[in-house]
C-alpha positions in Angstrom: -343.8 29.1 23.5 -340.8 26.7 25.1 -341.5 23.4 26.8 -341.2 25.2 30.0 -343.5 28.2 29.4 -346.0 25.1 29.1 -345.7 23.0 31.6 -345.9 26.9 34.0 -349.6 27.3 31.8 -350.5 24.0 32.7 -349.2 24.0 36.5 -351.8 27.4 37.1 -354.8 26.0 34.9 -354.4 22.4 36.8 -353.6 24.2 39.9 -350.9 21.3 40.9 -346.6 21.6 41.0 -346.3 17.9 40.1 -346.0 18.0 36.1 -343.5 17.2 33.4 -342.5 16.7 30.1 -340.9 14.3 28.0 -338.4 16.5 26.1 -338.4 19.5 24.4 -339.0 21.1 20.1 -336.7 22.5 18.6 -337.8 26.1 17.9 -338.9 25.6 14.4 -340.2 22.0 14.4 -343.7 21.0 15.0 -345.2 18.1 17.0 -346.3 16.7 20.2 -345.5 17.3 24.0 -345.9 15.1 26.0 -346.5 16.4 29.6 -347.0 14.2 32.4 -349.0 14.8 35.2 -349.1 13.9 38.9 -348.6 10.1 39.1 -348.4 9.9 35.8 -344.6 11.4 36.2 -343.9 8.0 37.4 -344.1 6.4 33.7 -341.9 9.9 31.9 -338.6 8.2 31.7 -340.8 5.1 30.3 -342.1 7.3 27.9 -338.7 9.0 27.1 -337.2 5.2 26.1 -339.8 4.7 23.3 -338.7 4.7 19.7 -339.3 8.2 18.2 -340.0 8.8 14.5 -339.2 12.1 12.8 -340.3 13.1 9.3 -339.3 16.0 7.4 -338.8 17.9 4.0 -335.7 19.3 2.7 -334.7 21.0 -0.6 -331.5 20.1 -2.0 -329.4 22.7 -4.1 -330.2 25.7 -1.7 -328.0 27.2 1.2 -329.5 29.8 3.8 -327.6 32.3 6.2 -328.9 30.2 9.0 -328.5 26.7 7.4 -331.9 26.4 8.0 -335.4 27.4 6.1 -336.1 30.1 8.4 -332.8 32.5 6.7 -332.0 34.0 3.7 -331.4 31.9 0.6 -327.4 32.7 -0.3 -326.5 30.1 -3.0 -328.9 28.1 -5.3 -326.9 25.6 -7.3 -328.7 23.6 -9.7 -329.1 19.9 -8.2 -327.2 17.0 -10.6 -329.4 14.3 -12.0 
């Protein structure tokens, strides 16, 4: 589901045209949406200036056809101490 598939849900189940978010996922990441909602649009770029944090796992050693961990693992190298 895309950022903008959600904020169309939301517009029908709140019944109102006025809603927004504050940015988008990339396709595999997890996290939060903000959406912003009538008056409440008024504060999004406010919202969009705060300091984000991002955490995330990686695996060194390992290379996928997509350069992601969604591919196929192509190369495993053994990782130097």
């Amino acid at each position: 589901m895309t950022s903008h598939d959600v904020v169309a849900l939301t517009r029908r189940q709140l019944q109102t045209k006025k809603i927004g978010h504050c940015g988008t996922l990339d396709p595999i990441a997890t996290g939060l949406l903000l959406l912003t909602v009538g008056r409440g649009t008024k504060v999004q770029d406010l919202l969009m200036s705060e300091d984000k944090e991002y955490v995330g796992t990686f695996v060194l050693g390992v290379t996928t056809d997509t350069q992601d961990r969604e591919g196929e693992v192509i190369q495993q190298r053994p990782v130097p101490a």
